[in-house]
Structure formats: C-alpha cells, structure tokens
N, C-alpha and C positions, 0 to 999 in steps of 0.2 A: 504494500500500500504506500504509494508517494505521488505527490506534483505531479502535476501535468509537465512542469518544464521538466523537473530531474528525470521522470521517465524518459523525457526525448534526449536527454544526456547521454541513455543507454540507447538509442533507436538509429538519430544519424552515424554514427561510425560504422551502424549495422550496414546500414541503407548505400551509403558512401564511405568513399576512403578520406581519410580526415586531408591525406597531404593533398586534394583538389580544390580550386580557388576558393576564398571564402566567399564571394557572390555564389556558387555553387554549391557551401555547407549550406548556406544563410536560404537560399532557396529553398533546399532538402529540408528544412527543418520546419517552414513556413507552411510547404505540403504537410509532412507527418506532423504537427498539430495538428490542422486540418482532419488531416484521414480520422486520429484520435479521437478528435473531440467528434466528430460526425458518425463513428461509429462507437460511441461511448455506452451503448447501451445494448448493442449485442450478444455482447454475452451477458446482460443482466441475470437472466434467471437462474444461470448456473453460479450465481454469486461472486463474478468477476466481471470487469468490464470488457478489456480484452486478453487476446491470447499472444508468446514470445515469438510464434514464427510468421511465417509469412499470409498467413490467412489474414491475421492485423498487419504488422511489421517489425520485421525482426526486430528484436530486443534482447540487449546482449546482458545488461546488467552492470550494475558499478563498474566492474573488472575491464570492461570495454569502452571505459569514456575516455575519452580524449580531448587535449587540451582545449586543441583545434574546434572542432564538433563543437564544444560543452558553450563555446565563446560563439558559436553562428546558432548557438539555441539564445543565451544570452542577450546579443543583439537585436531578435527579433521577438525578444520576449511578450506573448501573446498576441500575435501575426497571427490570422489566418486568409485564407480564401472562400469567397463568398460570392452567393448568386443569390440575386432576391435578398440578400438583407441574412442568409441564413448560409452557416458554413456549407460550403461546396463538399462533394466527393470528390481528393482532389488525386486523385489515381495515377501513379509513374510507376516505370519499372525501366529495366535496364536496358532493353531492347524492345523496338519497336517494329525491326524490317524494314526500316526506310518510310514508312506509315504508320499510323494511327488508325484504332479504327472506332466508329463509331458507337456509343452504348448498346442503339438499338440491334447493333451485327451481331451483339457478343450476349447480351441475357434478355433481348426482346423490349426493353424501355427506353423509352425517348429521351433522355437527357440532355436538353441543350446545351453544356456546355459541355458535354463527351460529346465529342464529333471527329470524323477523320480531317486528320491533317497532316501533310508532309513532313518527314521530318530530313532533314537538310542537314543537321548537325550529328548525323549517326556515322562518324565514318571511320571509326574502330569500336565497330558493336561487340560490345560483353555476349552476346550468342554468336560466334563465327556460324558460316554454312555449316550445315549439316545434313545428315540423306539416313533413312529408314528403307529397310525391307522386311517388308512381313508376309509371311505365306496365308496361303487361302486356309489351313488349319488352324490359325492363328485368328484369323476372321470366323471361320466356325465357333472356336471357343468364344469370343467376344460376344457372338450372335445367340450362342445358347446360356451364356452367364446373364444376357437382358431376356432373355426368358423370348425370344424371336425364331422361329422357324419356318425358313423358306427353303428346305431343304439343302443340297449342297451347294455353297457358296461359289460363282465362278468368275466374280471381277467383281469391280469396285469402278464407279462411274463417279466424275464431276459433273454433275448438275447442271450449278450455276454458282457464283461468283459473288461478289459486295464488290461497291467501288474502287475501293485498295488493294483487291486482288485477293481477298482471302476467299476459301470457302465456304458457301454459305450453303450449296446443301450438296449432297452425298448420297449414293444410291448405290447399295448393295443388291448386286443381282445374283438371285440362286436358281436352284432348279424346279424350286415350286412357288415363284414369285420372287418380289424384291423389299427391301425394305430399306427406307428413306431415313437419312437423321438431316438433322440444320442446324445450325448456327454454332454454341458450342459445345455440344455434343457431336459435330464432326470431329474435334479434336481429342475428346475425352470416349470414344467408343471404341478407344484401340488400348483403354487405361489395363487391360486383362490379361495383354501383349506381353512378353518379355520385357521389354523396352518402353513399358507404362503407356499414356496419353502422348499425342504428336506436342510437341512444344509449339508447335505453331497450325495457326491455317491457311500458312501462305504457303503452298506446296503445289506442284506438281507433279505429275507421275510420269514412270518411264519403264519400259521394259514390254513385252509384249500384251496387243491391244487385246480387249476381250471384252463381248454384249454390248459394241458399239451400239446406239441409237441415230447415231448420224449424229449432224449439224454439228455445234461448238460443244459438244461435250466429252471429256475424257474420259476414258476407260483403262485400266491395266490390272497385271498381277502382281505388280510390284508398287511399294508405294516412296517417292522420293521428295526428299521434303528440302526446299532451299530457303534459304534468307529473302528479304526483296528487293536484298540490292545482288542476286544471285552471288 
C-alpha cells in the first residue's frame, strides 16, 4: 500500500530504461499515472487496485527505482492525460509496427482518442521481425481447445484487413465447414500453439496456397508473421 507517485517510482524504470532523455522519462510517467489512476479500480473486488505485471504495468518495486525515473515522476508530479475533463486510457507499448491501430480494430469500442496513427519515430523497434510456422495439427488442437468442429482443418484464409494492415478477420477452412475469428482473437487463437498467441496482426502468410476463394484474400499452410516496416 503506497502513493500514487512512489508507486510510479517503481513502474517507469519498468516501462523505460532510466538512461533515455528525461522528456522521454517525464512523458512515460505522465502516461503511467494516467493508465493508474484510470484503471484504479479494476481490480477493486479482489481487494487491490492493480496488478505488478503487464496487465496494469510492470512494477518492479523499491529495489528498481532509479534516480533518473524517480526525478521524471517528481517533475511531473500529478500530470495526467485527459479527454473530456476525465483521465484518458493513455495506452503505449514498445512497438507499434510502424502503426497504430485503432481501439475499435483491437476490443470492438470506439474511442476517440485510440485511433491509428503513423508512427515515424519507430526505427529500432524493441520487437525486430519475426516469422511463425505452425502446422495444420497445431490449428486442430487450437480448434478443438475452443470447443469448434469443422472437421479437419486444411488452410487458414485472410479475410480482410483494418486500415494499418493488421488482421481483422480470419477464416479457418476445414472439411466440414469453416470457422471465422476477428479482431483480436485473430491473434490470441493460436494462444494453444507451442509458441503461445501471434505477437502481432500484422502478418502475412507464405508457403503453399490452400481453399483459395479468389479475389484479395490469403490462404496458406504456413503462417508468417513480419513487422510493418517488414
């Protein structure tokens, strides 16, 4: 139990490395109250407010404060960001792909002030490229851990897209129909996988094509997953 500021004493060093500019702590810190106090009551019923890892923001504890941090908490002592008068969700993470995307792409609500945007200044992303293969047994088990049977699974189709390029929906084709996810649950329906959830929905596929429908939609039995600045 402590402050709102001493908690963010333990949270930026998490968030950020102390040695980056102090406009850069002083920002980080400006969010994570923010995020804090707007999700202050989350975990109310469980008799805490929030949690030390990344569901809230990491929080490292005394042992991880730093001088640096402790002084761009300090400075912007009770700073937050606000829309309408009322603290904002003010949401970062480490990588973006080059884009932003919208609230409504990612859990279906409209948030004005989530919106996609370019990002310009990404250009040594903390998530380098990266690429996934998962077999069609691998899509079975994911298919029958969601309790879904369209008997055996024989590609994976992109749909369709969001404006930023991610995926917005997914189509599993098997042998006794198909079965459709969206938004993000394209990402988290391979969470069963060896290699957990895709970290992202900016991917495309590669490897041989299969249950083509025509027109702009992908199909394969491989699935490869790139950055979006490839």
């Amino acid at each position: 139990v402590l402050g709102i500021e001493e908690y963010l004493y333990g949270v930026v060093p998490g968030e950020m490395s102390p040695s980056w500019p102090e406009e850069a702590l002083k920002a980080q810190a400006v969010a994570a109250r923010s995020i804090a106090l707007y999700q202050y009551n989350r975990y109310a019923s469980y008799g805490y407010n929030v949690v030390d890892t990344t569901a809230t923001q990491v929080y490292g504890g005394y042992t991880k404060e730093d001088s640096r941090t402790n002084a761009a908490v300090d400075l912007t002592r009770g700073e937050t960001i606000k829309y309408n008068s009322k603290v904002a969700e003010a949401l970062y993470s480490s990588t973006s792909g080059g884009v932003t995307e919208s609230a409504v792409n990612v859990w279906g609500s409209d948030i004005p002030y989530l919106v996609s945007v370019p990002d310009t200044y990404e250009t040594e992303p903390a998530q380098p490229a990266w690429s996934r293969s998962i077999t069609m047994n691998e899509v079975e088990s994911c298919l029958l851990n969601q309790g879904v049977n369209i008997g055996q699974p024989q590609g994976i189709q992109i749909v369709s897209r969001t404006p930023s390029g991610r995926v917005q929906e997914m189509k599993i084709i098997g042998s006794n129909g198909n079965h459709t996810v969206t938004l993000e649950k394209v990402r988290t329906f391979f969470s069963s996988t060896s290699g957990g959830s895709l970290k992202s929905r900016l991917f495309s596929f590669t490897g041989e094509l299969t249950g083509s429908t025509g027109g702009n939609s992908e199909s394969s039995q491989l699935v490869s997953v790139v950055s979006g600045n490839g």
